[in-house]
C-alpha positions in Angstrom: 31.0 40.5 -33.1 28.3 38.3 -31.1 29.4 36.6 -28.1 26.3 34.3 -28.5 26.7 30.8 -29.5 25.1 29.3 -32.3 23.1 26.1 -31.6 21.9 24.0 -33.7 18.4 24.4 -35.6 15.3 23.0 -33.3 17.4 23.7 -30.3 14.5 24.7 -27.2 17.2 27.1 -25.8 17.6 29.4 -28.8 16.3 32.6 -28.3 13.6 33.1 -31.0 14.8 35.3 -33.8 14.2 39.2 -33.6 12.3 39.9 -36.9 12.3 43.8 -36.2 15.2 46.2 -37.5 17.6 47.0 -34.0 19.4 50.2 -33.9 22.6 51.7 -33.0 21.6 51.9 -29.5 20.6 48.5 -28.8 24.0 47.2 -30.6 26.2 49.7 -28.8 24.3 48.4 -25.4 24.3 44.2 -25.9 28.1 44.0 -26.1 29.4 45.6 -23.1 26.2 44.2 -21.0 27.0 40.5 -22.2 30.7 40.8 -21.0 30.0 42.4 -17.7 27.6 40.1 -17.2 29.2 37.1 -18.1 32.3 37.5 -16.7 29.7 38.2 -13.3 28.0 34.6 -14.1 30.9 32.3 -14.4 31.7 32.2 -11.2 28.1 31.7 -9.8 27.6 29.0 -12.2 30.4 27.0 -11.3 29.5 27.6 -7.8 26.3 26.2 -8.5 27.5 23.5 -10.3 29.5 22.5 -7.6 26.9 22.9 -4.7 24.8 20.5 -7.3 27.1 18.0 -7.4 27.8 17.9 -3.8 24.3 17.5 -3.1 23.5 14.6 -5.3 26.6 12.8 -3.4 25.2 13.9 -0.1 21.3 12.2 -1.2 23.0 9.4 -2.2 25.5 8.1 0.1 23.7 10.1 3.4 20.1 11.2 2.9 18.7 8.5 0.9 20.2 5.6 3.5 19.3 7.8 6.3 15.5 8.4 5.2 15.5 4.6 4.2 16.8 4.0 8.2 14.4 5.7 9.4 11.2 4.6 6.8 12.3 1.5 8.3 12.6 2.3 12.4 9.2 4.1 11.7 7.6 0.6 10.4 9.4 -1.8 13.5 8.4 1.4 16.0 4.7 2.8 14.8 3.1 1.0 11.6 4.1 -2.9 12.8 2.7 -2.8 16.2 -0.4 -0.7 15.4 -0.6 -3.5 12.7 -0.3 -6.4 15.5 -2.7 -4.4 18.0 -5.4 -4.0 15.3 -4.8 -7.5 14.2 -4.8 -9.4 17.1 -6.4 -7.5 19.4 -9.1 -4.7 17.9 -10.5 -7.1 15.5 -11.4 -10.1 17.7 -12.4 -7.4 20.2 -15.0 -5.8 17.9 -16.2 -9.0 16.7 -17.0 -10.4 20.1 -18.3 -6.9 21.2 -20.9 -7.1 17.7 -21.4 -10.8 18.5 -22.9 -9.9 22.1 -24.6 -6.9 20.7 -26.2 -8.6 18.4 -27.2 -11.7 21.0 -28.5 -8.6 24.0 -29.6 -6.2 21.9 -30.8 -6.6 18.1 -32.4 -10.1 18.8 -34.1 -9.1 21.7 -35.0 -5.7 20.2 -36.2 -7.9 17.0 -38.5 -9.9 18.8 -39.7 -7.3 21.0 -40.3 -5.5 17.5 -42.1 -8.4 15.7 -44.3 -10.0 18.6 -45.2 -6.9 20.6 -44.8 -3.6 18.9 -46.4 -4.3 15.4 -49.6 -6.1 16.9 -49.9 -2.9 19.6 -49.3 -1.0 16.8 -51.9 -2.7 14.4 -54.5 -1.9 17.5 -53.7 1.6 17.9 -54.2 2.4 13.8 -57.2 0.5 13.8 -58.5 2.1 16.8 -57.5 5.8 15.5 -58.9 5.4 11.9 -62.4 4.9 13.6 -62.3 7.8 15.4 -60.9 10.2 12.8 -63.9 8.7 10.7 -66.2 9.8 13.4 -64.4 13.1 13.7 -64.4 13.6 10.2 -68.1 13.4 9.6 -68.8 15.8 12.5 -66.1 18.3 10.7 -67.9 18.0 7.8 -70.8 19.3 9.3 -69.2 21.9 11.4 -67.0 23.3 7.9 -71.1 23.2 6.1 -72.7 25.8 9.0 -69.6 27.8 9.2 -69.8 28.5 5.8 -73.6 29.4 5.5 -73.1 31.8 8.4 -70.2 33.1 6.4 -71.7 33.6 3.4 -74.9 35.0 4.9 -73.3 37.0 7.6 -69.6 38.6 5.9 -70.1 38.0 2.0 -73.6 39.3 1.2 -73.4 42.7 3.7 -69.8 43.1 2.1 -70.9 42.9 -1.3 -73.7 45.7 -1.0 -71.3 47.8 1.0 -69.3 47.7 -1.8 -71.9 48.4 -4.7 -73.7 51.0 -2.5 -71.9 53.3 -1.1 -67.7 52.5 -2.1 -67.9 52.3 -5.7 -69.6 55.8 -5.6 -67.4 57.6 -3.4 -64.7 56.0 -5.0 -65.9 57.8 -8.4 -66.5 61.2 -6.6 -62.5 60.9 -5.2 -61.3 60.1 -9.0 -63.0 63.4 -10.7 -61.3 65.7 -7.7 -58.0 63.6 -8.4 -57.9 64.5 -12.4 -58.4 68.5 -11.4 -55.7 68.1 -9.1 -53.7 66.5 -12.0 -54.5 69.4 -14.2 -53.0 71.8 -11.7 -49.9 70.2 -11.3 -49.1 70.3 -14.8 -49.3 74.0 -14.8 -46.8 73.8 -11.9 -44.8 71.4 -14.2 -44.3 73.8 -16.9 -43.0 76.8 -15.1 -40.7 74.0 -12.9 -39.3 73.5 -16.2 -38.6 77.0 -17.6 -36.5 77.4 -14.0 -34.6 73.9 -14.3 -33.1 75.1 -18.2 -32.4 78.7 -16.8 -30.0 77.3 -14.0 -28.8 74.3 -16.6 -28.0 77.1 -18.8 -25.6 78.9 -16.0 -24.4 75.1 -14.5 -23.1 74.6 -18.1 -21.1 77.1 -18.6 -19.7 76.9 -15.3 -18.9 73.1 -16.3 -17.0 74.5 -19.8 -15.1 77.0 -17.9 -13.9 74.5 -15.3 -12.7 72.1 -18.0 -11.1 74.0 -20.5 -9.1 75.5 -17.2 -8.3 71.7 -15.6 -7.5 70.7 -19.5 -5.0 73.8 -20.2 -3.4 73.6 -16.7 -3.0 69.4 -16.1 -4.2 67.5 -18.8 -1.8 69.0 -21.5 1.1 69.3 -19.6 0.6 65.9 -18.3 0.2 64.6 -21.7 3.3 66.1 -23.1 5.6 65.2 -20.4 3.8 61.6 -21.0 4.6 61.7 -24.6 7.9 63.7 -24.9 9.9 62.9 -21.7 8.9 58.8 -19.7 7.8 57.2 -22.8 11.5 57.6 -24.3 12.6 57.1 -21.4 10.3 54.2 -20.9 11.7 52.8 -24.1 15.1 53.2 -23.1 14.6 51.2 -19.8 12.8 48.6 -21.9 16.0 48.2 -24.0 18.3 47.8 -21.7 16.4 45.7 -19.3 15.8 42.8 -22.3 19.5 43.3 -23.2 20.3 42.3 -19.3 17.9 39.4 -19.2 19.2 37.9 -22.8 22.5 38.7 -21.4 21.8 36.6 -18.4 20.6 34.3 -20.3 23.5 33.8 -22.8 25.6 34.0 -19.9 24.0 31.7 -17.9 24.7 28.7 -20.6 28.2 29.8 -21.6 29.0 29.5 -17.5 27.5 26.1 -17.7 30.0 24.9 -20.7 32.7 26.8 -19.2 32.0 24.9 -15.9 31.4 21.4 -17.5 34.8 21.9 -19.2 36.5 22.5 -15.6 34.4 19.7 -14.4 35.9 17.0 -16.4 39.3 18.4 -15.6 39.1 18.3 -12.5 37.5 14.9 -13.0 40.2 13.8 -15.1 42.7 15.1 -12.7 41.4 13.3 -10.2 41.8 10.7 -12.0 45.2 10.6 -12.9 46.5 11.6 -9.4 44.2 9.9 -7.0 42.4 7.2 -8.8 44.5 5.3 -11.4 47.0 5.4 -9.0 45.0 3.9 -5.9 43.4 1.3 -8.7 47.0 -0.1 -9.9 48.2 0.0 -6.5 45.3 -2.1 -5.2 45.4 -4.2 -8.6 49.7 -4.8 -8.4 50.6 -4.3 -4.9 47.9 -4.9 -2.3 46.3 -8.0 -4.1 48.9 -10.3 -4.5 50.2 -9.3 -0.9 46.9 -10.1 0.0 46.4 -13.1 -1.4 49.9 -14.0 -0.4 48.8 -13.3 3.2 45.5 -15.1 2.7 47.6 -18.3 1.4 50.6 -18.5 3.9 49.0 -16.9 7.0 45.3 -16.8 7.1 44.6 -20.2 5.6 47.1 -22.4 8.2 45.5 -20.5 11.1 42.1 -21.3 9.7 43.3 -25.1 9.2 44.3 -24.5 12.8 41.8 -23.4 14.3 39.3 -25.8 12.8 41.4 -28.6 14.3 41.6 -27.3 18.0 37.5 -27.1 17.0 37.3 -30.4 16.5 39.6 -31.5 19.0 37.5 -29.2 21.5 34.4 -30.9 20.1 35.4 -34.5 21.0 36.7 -33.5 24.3 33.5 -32.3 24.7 32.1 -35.5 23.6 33.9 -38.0 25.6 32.7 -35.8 28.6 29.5 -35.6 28.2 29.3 -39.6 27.3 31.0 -39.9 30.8 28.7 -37.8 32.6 26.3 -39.8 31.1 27.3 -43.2 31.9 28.2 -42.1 35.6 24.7 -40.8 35.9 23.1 -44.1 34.5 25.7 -45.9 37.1 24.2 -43.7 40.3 20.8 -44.2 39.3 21.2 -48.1 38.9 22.8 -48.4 42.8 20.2 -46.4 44.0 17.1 -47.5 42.2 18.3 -50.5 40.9 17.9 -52.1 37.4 14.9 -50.8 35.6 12.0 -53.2 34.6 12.6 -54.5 31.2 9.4 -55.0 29.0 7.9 -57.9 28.1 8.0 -58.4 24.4 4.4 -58.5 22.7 3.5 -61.2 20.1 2.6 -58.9 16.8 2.5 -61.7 14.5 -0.5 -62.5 12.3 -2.6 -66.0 13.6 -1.6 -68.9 11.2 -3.5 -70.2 8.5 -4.6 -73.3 11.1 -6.0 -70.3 13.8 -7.2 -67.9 11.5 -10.8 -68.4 10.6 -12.1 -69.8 7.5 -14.7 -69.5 5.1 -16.4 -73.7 5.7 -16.0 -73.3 9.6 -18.1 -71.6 12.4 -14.7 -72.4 14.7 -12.6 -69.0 15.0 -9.3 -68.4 16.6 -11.0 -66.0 19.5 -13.5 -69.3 20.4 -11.0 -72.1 19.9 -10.4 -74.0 23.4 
């Protein structure tokens, strides 16, 4: 008896196949751990499955709007006016601020640079590579003596010094040091007999100490690490990949379980709430509706549109007369306007216009 549920071959949620030989223990443990365990999960699962579902309906009839209400009041409130200000007003501010900058300071600064500095400059180089010339021969010179005292005064005295009287004091020094060196040879050797007499007794100190710590912890340790928490261990080990394959098992069966109370639900839903309120809307409310729409709404809109109108031409007629009473007023008391005198726009006629064989135009005709 498996409670498991066979899934097709390539399926990613298969557990992969034990190749190892299980025992009584682990089959007398799977089988009451998978029902308790399931029969624990099934409710979780459809809880979950619920709080799931309720949240995608929440995110997409409340948070997404919402967010998209306020992506939007954040773009009219913060990014469209620091937009505008950087727009209209930064930009044509920095470029007049770098546009006098540039007229005060870098053109003056250039000039300044090309027509005063470099020829100064030019001067002062000029100048100081003559004197460090002059200063260099005299250096020269200096550096030459120096060095003739030097080698006359330090090197020479320093190298007899050295031949003389170091080298054979240095020799006399090196014969006492190899007698010395004899002599502490000696006092190697019986250093040595001493050292193996006391590593002798350190040793068998050492032994006795571990053969005691080995006989009183280590074995003891060992076997209750052997014999008692590595079955133990193993136990544990058992049990505790039962529970999580367990879980897991029971994890997917709660999920088909609470798809198949999903749909009915859905499909309850359906029936009761939805078909109804669709064949009701579809039978009842739309031909009242449009029954409404034809013998109320539309004769009040005809209506309504014909009081507009009527409204409109009232309107109409007394502006016109409001007109025509202001043009009457402003005739008594300024009298008739001056009309304008009409201006001749015609082309000259062929008689006026000037021709090709005379020297008489229209502009010097009498």
């Amino acid at each position: 008896m498996d409670l498991e549920k066979r899934s097709p071959a390539g399926d990613p949620q298969e557990p992969p196949p034990r190749t190892e030989a299980e025992g009584c223990l682990v089959v007398a443990i799977r089988i009451p751990v998978r029902i308790v365990v399931l029969v624990l999960v099934v409710p979780v699962r459809m809880v979950w499955d619920a709080l799931v579902v309720a949240g995608r309906v929440l995110r997409d009839t409340v948070l997404r709007p919402f967010g998209r209400a306020l992506a939007w009041l954040g773009w009219a409130v913060f990014v469209w006016p620091l937009v505008g200000v950087w727009r209209y007003v930064l930009v044509p501010l920095a470029k007049g601020v770098g546009w006098l900058g540039n007229v005060l300071l870098v053109v003056p600064a250039v000039w300044v640079y090309r027509w005063l500095l470099t020829p100064v400059g030019h001067g002062l180089a000029w100048f100081f590579a003559g004197v460090g010339a002059v200063f260099a021969a005299v250096g020269r010179g200096l550096y030459a003596g120096l060095a003739w005292l030097a080698r006359y005064l330090v090197v020479v005295p320093a190298a007899w010094l050295y031949a003389w009287v170091l080298t054979p004091v240095g020799h006399a020094l090196a014969w006492c040091g190899r007698g010395l060196a004899w002599c502490g040879r000696g006092l190697v050797w019986c250093g040595g007999g001493l050292v193996w007499c006391l590593g002798m007794v350190v040793t068998g100190v050492g032994m006795a100490l571990y053969w005691t710590v080995r006989v009183l912890l280590v074995l003891p340790a060992l076997a209750l690490w052997r014999w008692v928490l590595t079955p133990v261990g193993r136990v544990l080990a058992v049990i505790g990949r039962e529970v999580w394959d367990a879980l897991g098992h029971a994890w997917r069966i709660a999920g088909y379980v609470s798809r198949a109370v999903g749909r009915f639900l859905g499909a309850l839903f359906r029936w009761t709430v939805a078909e109804p309120a669709r064949w009701a809307y579809r039978s009842v409310l739309t031909p009242v509706g449009h029954a409404v729409r034809d013998g109320v709404l539309r004769p009040l809109a005809e209506g309504a549109r014909g009081v507009g109108r009527a409204v409109r031409q009232a309107l109409d007629s007394a502006r016109l007369s409001v007109r025509q009473a202001r043009a009457d007023v402003r005739r008594m008391l300024f009298g008739e306007p001056a009309k304008a005198r009409p201006v001749a726009r015609r082309e000259p006629s062929a008689a006026e216009a000037r021709t090709l064989g005379s020297s008489t135009t229209a502009l010097t005709k009498d």
